[in-house]
C-alpha positions as CSV (number, residue, x, y, z in Angstrom):
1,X,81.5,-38.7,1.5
2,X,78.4,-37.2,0.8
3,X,78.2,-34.1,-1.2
4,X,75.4,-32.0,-2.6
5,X,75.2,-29.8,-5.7
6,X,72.7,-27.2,-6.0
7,X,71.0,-27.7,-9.4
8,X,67.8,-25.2,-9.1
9,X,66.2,-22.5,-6.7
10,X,62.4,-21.6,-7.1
11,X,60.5,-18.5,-5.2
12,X,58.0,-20.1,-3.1
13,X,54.4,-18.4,-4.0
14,X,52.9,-17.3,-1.4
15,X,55.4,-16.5,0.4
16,X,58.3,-12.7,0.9
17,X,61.7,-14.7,0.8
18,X,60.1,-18.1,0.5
19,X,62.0,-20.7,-1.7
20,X,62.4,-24.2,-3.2
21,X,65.5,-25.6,-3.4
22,X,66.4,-28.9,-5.6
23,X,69.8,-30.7,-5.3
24,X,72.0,-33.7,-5.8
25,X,73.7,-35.7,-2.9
26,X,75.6,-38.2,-3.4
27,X,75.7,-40.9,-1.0
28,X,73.5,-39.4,1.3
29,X,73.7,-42.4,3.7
30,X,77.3,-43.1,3.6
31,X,79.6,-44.8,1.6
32,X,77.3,-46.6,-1.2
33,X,74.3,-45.2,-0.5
34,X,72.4,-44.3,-3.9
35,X,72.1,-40.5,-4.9
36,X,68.9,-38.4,-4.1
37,X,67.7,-35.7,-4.9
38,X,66.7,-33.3,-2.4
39,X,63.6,-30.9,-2.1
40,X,63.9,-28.5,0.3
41,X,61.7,-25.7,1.4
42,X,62.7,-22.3,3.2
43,X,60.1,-19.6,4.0
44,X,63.2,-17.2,4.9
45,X,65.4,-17.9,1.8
46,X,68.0,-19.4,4.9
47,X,67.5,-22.3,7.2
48,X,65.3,-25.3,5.6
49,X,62.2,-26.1,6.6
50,X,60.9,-29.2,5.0
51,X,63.0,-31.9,2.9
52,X,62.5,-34.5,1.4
53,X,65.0,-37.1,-0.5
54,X,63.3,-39.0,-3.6
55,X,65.7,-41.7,-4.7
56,X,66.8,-41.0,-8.6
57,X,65.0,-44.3,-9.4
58,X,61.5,-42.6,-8.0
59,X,61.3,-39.2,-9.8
60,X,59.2,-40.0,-13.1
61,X,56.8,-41.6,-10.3
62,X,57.1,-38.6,-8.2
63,X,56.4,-36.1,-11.2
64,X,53.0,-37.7,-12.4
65,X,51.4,-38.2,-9.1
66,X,52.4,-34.2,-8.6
67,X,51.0,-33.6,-12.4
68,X,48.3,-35.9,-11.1
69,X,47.9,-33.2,-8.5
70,X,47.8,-29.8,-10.2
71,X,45.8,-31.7,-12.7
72,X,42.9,-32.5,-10.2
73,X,43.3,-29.0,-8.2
74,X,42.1,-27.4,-11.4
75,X,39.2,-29.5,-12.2
């Protein structure tokens, strides 16, 4: 049984009531399905946008290419 834990909320710049939500599901697939963590995006604080599930195993890849990101954005 799949269940998700909220672990962070983050206002969305840019945006009134925009936000950034970060959880935990476990199983998200079904029984034996690996955990995720989930990214989701709300410009009215309410129903999700945008989500995406990045596999534990994938986040430290995840975080440089993003650092990669904001790194060449400011060049």
């Amino acid at each position: 049984m799949s269940i998700t834990k909220e672990l962070a909320t983050i206002a969305l710049h840019g945006t009134k009531k925009g936000e950034i939500k970060i959880s935990d599901i476990t199983e998200p697939y079904g029984s034996g399905s690996n955990d995720v963590v989930s990214i989701g995006i709300t410009l009215t604080a309410s129903d999700v946008s945008w989500k995406a599930h990045i596999p534990y195993e994938n986040i430290d890849d995840v975080v440089a290419a993003l650092l990669k990101a904001k790194e060449l954005k400011n060049k």
